[in-house]
C-alpha atoms as one frame of an Amber mdcrd trajectory, in Angstrom:
protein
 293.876 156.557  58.973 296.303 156.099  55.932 295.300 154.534  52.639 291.621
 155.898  52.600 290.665 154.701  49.459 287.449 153.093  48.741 286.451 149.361
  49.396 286.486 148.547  45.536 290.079 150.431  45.003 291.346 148.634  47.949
 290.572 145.010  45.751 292.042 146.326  42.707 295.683 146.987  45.053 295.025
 143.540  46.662 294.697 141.701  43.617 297.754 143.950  42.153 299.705 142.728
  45.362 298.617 139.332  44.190 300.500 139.713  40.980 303.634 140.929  41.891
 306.049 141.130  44.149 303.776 140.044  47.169 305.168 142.808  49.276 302.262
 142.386  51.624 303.940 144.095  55.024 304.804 147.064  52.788 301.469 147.635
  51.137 298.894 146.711  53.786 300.864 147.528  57.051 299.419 150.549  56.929
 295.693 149.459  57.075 296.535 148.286  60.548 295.380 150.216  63.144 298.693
 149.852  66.034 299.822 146.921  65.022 303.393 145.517  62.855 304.472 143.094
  60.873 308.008 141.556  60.336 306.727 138.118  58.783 304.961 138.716  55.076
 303.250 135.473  55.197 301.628 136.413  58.315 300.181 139.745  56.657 298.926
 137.969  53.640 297.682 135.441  55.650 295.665 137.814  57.599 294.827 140.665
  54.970 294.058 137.482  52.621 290.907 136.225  54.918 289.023 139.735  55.012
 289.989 139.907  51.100 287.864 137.167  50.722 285.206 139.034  52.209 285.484
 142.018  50.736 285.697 140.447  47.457 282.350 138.871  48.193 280.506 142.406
  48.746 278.509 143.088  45.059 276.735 146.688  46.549 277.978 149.919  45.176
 277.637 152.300  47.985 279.795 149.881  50.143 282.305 149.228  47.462 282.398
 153.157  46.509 281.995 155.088  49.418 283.746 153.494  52.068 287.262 152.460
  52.743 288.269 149.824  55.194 291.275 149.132  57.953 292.164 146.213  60.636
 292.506 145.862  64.389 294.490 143.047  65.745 292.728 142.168  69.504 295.987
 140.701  70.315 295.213 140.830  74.351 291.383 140.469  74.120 289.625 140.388
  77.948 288.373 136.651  76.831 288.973 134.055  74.549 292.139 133.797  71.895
 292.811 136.968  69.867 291.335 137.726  66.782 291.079 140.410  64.304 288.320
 142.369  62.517 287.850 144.618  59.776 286.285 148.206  59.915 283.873 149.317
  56.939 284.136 154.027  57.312 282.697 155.921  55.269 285.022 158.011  53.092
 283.591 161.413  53.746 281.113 163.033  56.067 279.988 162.197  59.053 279.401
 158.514  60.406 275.961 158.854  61.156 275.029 155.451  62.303 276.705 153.783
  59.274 279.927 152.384  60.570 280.443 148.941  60.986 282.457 146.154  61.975
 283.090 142.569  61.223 285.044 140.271  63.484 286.387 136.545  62.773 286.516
 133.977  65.233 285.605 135.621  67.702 285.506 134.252  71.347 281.477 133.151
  72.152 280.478 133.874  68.463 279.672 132.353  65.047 282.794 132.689  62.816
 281.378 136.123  61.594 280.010 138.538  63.877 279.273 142.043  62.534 279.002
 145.072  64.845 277.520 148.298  63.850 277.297 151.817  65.422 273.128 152.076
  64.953 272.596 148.689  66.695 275.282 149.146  69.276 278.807 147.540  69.766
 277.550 145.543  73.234 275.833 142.947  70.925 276.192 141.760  67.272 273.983
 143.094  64.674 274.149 139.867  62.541 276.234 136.856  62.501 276.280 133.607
  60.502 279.033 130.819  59.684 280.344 131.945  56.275 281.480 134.367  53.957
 278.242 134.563  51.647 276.165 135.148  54.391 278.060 138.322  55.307 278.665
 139.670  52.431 274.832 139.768  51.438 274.079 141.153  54.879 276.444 144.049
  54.138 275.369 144.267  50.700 271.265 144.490  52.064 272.881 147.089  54.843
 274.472 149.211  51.717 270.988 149.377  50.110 269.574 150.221  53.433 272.161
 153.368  53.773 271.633 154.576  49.960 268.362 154.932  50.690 267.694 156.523
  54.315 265.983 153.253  54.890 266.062 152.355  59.049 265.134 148.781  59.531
 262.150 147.721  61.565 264.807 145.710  64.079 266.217 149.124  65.410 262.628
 150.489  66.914 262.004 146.996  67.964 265.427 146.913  69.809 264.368 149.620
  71.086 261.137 149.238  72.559 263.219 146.050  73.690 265.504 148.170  76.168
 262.293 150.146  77.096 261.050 146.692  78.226 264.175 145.756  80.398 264.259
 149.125  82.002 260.597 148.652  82.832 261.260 144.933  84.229 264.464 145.994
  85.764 264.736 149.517  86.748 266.990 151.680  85.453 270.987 149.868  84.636
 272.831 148.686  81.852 271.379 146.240  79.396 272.318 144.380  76.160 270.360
 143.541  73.618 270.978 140.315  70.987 268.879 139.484  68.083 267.428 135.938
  68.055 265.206 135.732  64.864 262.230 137.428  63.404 260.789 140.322  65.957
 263.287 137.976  68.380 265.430 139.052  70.759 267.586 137.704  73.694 268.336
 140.422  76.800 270.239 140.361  80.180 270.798 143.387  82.726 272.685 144.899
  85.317 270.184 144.302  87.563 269.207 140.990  86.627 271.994 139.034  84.867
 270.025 136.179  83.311 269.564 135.470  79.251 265.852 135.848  78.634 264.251
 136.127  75.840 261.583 138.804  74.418 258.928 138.806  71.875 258.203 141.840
  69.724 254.812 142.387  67.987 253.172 145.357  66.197 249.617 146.431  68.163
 248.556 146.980  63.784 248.668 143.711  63.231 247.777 140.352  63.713 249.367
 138.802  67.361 251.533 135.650  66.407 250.203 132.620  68.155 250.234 132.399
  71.942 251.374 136.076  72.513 249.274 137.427  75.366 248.466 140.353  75.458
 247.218 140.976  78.749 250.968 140.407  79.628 252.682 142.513  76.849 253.786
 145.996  77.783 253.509 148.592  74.694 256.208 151.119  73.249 255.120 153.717
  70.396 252.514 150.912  68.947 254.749 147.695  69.208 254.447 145.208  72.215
 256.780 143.325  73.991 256.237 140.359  75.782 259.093 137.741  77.867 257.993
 134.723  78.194 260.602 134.042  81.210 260.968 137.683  82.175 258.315 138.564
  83.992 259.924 137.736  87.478 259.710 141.410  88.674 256.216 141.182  88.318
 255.794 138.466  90.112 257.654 139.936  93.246 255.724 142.899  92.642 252.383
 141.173  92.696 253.403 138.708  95.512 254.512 141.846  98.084 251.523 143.340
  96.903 249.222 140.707  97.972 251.211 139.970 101.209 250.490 143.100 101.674
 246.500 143.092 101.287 247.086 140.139 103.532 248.092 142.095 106.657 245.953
 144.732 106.512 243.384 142.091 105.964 244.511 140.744 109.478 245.371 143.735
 111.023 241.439 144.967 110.201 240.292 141.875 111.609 242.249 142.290 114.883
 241.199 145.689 115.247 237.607 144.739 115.370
């Protein structure tokens, strides 16, 4: 990608761009990935919106060691088109810490941010406004300078463990819906349910049942409307145990 210079450097030209001539097509086309722009207002419109985002970020391993481009969704599969703006890492290899954040997109809040160690099939965070993001991404920054992996990820997880357990084997997407929280739908079973995540080290929140929880590497995961493959399960089963029952009986 052209113009790979860091997040913070990238401000300092925007706020240059500002100042002058307001050349925006010339100085930011290039951010765009396969996309142009004949009408300047239109690109300061645009690049002005994720400024304000960017702008917002305070961390300095975001701000220093990543640089940032745009992708116009100009023909998206759903909804009205929107763009988003891409957070890479200046050198080395990705490893888990790219990102994205979209605005206005289709079935989401106003900010949606999709990253690359949560998976792009469901947002990692969202939230209405520009403050909120920007302190996400700052706590995500901190989380990257220090090799830290949030508890959410093993949770998510043991989440898709779950599913595949419930479900047999298919696709599967994952959303976060709170605190140890989480929202799921398959392949095989295309309905929103929700699942519970608690640690077997600690104490069970209220009216978690563990009798019903399945475990994954110490953390247990319960679905309070989920457990409908069970039920089948357990319902052939004792249909089952019925005819034999019957069968025995005739037998005799």
């Amino acid at each position: 990608m052209p113009g790979e210079i860091s997040v913070r450097q990238w401000l300092e030209k925007f706020h240059a761009c500002l100042q002058g001539p307001k050349d925006f097509s010339a100085q930011f086309e290039g951010d765009w990935y396969d996309s142009f722009f004949s009408d300047n207002n239109e690109m300061r419109r645009r690049v002005s919106r994720f400024a304000v985002l960017a702008a917002a970020i305070t961390d300095p391993y975001i701000l220093d060691n990543y640089y940032i481009w745009f992708y116009e969704h100009s023909m998206p599969f759903s909804g009205k088109p929107y763009d988003d703006i891409r957070f890479d890492p200046l050198s080395g290899e990705r490893n888990g810490q790219y990102f994205l954040v979209s605005l206005n997109r289709a079935g989401r809040k106003r900010w949606s941010l999709y990253s690359e160690r949560f998976g792009f099939s469901a947002p990692e965070f969202e939230c209405g406004n520009v403050r909120g993001m920007a302190k996400y991404i700052d706590g995500m920054g901190r989380q990257f300078a220090q090799g830290i992996k949030p508890a959410f990820l093993l949770e998510k997880w043991a989440v898709e463990r779950f599913i595949t357990r419930q479900d047999g084997f298919g696709d599967s997407v994952v959303y976060r819906a709170g605190e140890h929280r989480y929202r799921y739908r398959s392949s095989n079973n295309p309905k929103l349910r929700t699942a519970i995540v608690a640690s077997v080290s600690e104490e069970l929140p209220g009216g978690f049942p563990l009798d019903q929880a399945k475990e994954f590497r110490g953390l247990l995961v319960w679905s309070p409307d989920g457990m409908e493959r069970d039920d089948v399960e357990k319902s052939a089963a004792a249909q089952e145990r019925q005819i034999s029952k019957k069968e025995r009986e005739v037998e005799r």
